[in-house]
BALOBA-1460 file (C-alpha; in Angstrom, 3 decimals):
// residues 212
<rec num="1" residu="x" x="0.000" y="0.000" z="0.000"/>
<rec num="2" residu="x" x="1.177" y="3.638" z="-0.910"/>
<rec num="3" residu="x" x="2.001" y="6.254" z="1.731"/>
<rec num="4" residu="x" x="-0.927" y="8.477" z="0.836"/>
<rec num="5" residu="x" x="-3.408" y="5.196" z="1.131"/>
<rec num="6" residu="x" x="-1.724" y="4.154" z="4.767"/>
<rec num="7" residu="x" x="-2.435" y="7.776" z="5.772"/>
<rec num="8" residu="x" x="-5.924" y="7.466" z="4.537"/>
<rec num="9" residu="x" x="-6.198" y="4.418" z="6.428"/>
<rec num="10" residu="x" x="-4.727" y="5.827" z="9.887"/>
<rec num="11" residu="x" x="-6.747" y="9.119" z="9.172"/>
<rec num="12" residu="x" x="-9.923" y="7.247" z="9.128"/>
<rec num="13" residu="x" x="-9.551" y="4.828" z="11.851"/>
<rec num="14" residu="x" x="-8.082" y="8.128" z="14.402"/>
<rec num="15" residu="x" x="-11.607" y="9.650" z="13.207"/>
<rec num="16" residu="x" x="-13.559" y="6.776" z="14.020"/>
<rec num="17" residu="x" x="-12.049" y="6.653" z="17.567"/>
<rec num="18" residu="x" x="-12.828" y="10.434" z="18.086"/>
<rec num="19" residu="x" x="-16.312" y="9.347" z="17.039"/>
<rec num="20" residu="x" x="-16.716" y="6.907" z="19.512"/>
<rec num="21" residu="x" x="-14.865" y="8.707" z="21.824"/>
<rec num="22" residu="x" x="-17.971" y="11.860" z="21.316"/>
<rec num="23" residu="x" x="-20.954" y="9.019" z="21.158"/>
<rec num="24" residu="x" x="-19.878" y="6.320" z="23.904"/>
<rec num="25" residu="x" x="-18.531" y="5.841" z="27.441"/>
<rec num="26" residu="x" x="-14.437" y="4.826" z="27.273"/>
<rec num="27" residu="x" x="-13.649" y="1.401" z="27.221"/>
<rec num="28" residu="x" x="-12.844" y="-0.620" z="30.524"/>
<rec num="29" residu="x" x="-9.380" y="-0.819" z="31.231"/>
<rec num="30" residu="x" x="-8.596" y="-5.155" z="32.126"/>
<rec num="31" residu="x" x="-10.325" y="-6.086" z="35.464"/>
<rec num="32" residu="x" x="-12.334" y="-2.769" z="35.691"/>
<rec num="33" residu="x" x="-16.098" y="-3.523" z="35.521"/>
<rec num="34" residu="x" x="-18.563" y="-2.487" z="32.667"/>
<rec num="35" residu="x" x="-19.497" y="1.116" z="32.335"/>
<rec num="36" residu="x" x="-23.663" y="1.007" z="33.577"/>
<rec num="37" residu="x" x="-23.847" y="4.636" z="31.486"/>
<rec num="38" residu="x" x="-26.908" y="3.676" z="28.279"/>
<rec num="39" residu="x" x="-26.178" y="5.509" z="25.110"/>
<rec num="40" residu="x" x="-29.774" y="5.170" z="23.679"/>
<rec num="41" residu="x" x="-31.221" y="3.798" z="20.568"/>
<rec num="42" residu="x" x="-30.777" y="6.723" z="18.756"/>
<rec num="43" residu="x" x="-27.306" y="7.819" z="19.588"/>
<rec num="44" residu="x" x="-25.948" y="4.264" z="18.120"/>
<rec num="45" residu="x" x="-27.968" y="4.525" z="15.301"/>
<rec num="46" residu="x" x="-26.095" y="7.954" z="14.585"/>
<rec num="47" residu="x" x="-22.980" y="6.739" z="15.812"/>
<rec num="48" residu="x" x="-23.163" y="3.873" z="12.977"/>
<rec num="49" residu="x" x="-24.741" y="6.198" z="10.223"/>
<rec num="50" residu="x" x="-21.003" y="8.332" z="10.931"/>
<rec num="51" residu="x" x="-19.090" y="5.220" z="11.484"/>
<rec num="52" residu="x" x="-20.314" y="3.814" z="8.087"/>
<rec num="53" residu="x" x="-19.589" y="7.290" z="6.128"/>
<rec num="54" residu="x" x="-15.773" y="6.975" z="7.500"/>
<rec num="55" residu="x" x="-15.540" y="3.765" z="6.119"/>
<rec num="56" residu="x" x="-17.310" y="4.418" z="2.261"/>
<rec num="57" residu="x" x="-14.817" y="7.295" z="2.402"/>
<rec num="58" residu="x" x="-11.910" y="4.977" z="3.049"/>
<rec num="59" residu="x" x="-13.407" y="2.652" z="0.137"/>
<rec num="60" residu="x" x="-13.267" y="5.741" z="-2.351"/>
<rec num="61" residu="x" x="-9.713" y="6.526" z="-1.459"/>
<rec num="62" residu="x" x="-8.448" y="3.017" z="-2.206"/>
<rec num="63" residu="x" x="-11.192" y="2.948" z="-5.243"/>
<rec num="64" residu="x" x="-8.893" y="5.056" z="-6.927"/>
<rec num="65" residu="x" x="-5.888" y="2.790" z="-6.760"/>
<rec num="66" residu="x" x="-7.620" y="-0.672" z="-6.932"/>
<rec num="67" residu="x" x="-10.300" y="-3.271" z="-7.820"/>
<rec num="68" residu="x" x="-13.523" y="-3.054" z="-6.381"/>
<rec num="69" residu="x" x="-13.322" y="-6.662" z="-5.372"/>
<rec num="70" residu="x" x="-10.179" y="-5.736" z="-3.308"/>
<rec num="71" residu="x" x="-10.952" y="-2.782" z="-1.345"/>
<rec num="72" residu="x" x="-14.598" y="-4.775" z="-0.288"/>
<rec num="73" residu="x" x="-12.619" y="-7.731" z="0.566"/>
<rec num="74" residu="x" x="-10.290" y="-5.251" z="2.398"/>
<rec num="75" residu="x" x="-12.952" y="-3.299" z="4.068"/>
<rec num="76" residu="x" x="-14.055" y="-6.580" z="5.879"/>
<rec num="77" residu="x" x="-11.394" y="-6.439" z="8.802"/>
<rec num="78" residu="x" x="-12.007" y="-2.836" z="9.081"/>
<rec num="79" residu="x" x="-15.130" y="-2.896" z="9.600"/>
<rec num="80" residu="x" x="-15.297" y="-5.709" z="12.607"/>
<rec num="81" residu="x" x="-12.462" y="-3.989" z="13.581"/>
<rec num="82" residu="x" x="-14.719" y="-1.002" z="14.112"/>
<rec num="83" residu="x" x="-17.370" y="-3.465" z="15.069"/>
<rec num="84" residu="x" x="-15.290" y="-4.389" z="18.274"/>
<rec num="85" residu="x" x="-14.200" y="-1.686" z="19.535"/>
<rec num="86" residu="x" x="-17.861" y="-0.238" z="19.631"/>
<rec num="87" residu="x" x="-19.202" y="-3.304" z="22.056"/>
<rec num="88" residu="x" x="-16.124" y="-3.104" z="24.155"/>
<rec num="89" residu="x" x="-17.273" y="0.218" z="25.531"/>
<rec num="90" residu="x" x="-21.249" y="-0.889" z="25.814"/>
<rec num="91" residu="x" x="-22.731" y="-1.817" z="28.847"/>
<rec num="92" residu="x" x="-23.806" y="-5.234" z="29.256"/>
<rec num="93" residu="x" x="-27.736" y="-4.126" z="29.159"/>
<rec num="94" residu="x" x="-27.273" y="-2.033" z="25.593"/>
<rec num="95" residu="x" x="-24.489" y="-4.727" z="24.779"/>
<rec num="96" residu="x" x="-27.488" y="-6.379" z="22.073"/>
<rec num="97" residu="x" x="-28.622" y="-3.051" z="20.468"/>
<rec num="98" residu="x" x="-25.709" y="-2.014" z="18.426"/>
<rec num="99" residu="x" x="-26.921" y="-2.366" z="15.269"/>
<rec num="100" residu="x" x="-23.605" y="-3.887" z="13.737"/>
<rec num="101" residu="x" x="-21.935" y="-2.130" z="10.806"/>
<rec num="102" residu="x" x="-20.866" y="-5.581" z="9.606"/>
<rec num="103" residu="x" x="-24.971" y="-6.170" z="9.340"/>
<rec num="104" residu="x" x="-25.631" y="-3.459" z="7.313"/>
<rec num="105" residu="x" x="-22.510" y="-3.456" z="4.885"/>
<rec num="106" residu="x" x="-22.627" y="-7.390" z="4.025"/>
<rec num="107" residu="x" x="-24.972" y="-9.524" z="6.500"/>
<rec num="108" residu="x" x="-22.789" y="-10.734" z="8.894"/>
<rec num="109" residu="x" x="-22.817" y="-10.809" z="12.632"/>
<rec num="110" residu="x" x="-20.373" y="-13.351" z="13.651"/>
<rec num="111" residu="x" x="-17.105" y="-10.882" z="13.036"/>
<rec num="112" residu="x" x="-15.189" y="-12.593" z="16.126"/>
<rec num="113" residu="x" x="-15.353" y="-15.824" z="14.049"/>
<rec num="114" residu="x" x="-15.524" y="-14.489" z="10.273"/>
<rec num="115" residu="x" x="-12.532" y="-12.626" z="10.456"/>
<rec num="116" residu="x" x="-9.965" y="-15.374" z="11.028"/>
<rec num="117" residu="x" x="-11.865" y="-17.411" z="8.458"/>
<rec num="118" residu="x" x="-11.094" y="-15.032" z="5.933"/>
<rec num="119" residu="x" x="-7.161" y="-14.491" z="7.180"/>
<rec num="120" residu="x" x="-6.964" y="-18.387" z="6.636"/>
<rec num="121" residu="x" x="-9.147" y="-18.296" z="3.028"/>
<rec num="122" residu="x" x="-6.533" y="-15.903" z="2.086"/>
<rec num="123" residu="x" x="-3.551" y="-17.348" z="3.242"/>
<rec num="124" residu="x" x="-4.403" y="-20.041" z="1.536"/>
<rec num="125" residu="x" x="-4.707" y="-18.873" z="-1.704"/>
<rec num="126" residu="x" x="-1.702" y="-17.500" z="-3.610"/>
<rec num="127" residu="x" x="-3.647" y="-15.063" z="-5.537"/>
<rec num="128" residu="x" x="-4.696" y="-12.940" z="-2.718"/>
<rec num="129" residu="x" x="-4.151" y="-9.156" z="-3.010"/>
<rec num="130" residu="x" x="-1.504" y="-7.437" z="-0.823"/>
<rec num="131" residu="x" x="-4.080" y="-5.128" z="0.339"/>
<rec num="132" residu="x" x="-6.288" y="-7.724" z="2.077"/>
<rec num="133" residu="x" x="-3.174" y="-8.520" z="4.468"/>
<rec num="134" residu="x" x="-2.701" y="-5.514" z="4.822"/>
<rec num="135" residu="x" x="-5.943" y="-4.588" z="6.150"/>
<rec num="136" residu="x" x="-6.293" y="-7.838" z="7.988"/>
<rec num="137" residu="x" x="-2.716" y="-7.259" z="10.057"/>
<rec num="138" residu="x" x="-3.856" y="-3.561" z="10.963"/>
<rec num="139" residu="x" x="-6.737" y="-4.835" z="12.708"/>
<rec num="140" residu="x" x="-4.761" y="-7.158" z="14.862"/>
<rec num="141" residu="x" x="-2.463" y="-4.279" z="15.164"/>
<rec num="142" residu="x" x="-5.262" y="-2.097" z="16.180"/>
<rec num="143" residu="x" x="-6.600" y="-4.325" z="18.681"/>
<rec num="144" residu="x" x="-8.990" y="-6.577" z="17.127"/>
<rec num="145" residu="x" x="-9.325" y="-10.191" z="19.146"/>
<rec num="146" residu="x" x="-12.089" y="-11.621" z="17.733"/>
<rec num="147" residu="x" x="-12.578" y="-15.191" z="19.010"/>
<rec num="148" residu="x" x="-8.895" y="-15.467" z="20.704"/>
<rec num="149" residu="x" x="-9.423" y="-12.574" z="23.248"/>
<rec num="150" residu="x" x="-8.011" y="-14.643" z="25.489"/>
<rec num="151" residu="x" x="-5.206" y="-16.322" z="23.463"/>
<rec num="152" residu="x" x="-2.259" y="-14.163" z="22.590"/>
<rec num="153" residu="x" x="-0.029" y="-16.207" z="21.295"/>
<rec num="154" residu="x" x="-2.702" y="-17.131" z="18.341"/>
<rec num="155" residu="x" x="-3.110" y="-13.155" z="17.907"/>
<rec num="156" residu="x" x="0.675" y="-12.889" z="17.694"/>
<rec num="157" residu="x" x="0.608" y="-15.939" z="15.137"/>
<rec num="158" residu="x" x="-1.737" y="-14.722" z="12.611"/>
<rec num="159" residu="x" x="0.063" y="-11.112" z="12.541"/>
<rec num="160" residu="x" x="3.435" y="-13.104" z="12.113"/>
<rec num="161" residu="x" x="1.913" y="-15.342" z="9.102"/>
<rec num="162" residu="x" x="0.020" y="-11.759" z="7.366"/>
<rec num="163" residu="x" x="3.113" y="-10.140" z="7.916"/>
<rec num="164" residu="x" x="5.049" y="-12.766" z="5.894"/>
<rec num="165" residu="x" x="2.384" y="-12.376" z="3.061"/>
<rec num="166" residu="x" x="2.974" y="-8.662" z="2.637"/>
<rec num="167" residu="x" x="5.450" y="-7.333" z="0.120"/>
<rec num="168" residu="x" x="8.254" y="-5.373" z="1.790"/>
<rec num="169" residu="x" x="9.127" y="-2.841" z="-0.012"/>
<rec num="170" residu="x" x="12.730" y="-2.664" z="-2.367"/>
<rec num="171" residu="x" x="15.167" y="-1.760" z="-0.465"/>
<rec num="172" residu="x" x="16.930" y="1.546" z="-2.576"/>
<rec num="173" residu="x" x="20.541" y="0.768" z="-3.522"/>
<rec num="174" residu="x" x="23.028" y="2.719" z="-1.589"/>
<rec num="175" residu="x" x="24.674" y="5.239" z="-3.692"/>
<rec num="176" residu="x" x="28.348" y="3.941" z="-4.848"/>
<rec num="177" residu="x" x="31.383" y="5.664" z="-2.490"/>
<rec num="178" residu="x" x="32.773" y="8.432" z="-3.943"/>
<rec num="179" residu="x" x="35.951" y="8.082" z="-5.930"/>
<rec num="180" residu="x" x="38.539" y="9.129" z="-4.191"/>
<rec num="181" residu="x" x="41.419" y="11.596" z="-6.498"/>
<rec num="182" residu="x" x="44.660" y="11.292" z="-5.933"/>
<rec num="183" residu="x" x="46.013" y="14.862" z="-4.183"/>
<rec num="184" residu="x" x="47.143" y="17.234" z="-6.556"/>
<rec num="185" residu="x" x="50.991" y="17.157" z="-6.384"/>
<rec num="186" residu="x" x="53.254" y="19.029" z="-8.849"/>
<rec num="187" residu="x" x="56.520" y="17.535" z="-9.632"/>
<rec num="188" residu="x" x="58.952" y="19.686" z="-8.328"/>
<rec num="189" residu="x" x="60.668" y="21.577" z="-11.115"/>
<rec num="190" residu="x" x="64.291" y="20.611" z="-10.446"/>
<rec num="191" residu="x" x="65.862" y="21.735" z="-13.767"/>
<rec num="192" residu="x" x="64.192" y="25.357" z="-13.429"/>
<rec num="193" residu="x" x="65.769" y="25.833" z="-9.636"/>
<rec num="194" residu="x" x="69.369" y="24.726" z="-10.832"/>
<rec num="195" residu="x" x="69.325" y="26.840" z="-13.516"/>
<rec num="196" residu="x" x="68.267" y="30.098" z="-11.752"/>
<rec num="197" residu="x" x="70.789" y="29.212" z="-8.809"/>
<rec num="198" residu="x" x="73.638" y="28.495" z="-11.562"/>
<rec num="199" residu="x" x="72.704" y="32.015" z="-13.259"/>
<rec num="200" residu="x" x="72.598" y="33.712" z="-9.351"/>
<rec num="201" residu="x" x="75.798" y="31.524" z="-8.580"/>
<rec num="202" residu="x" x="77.625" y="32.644" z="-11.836"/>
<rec num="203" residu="x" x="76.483" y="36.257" z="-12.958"/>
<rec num="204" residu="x" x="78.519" y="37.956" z="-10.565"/>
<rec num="205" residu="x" x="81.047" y="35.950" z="-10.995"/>
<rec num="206" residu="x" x="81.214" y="36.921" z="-14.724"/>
<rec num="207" residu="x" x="80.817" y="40.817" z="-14.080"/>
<rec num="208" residu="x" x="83.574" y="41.023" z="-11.799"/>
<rec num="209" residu="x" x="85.783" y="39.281" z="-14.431"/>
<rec num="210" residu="x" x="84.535" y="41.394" z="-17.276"/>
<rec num="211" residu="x" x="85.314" y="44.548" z="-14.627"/>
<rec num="212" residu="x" x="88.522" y="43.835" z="-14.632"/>
């Protein structure tokens, strides 16, 4: 993926936290209890209507640079990723209203489970696009857990095997050294130095004999 489209990418999942951050109560940090604050019907219906706009605007942005069966493919992990991180902050009594993006976008409900099939449908296959892996290993990145919330180590394995799967990019050769010249060094002009000291040596010499 090019610069611009990871930017794109980072933009839109820092504005999707900011819009959960507005809508919903913060997530529990590990052994804290869940928040008992209800967000209402209406405010998760709004906060999916802007959740879903971030994400079509993400599609366009990678529209431009690839197949339409790529970036929906690629959208997938997003989108649970999103998915996720909205039920983590829910209280268990509003835990069963979010209406899921995932339901909306392509019928699905069972992102804890669907994600890791498709990571292992496309590591499978050889003709997967880079951009699927790539989307796939940011949502680990960015926290997704899916069905191994309590297994690390598989987390840690599936980034490891995406990570293999996505092209690094070529390395830029080094420039070659500089060649280094020799120093400058002008032969030392013997033959011009005797001759001037022989005519310095010898010119007096010859006027006091011609004075004589």
């Amino acid at each position: 993926m090019k610069l611009e489209h990871w930017q794109t990418v980072l933009r839109t999942h820092r504005q999707a936290l900011a819009l959960m951050d507005q809508s919903l109560p913060r997530e529990p940090a590990a052994g804290e209890p869940r928040t008992q604050v209800r967000v209402g019907m209406l405010g998760l219906a709004m906060l999916q209507k802007q959740l879903e706009a971030e994400v079509t605007g993400l599609c366009n942005v990678l529209g431009s640079a690839y197949r339409e069966e790529e970036v929906l493919e690629a959208r997938r992990p997003f989108v649970y990723l999103l998915d996720e991180l909205v039920l983590r902050r829910l209280s268990e009594s509003e835990y069963l209203d979010w209406p899921f993006l995932q339901y909306k976008l392509f019928n699905s409900v069972s992102g804890g489970d669907a994600f890791f099939e498709l990571a292992d449908e496309k590591l499978a296959s050889r003709g997967t696009s880079p951009l699927v892996f790539e989307m796939l290993h940011f949502a680990l990145t960015a926290g997704f857990q899916g069905k191994y919330s309590e297994n690390a180590a598989r987390l840690r394995e599936y980034k490891e095997r995406l990570a293999a799967r996505i092209p690094k990019p070529e390395a830029v050769p080094a420039p070659p050294p500089p060649v280094s010249q020799p120093p400058l060094v002008h032969s030392f002009p013997v033959r011009y130095y005797a001759a001037s000291g022989f005519v310095v040596v010898a010119l007096p010499v010859l006027l006091w004999w011609l004075s004589r």
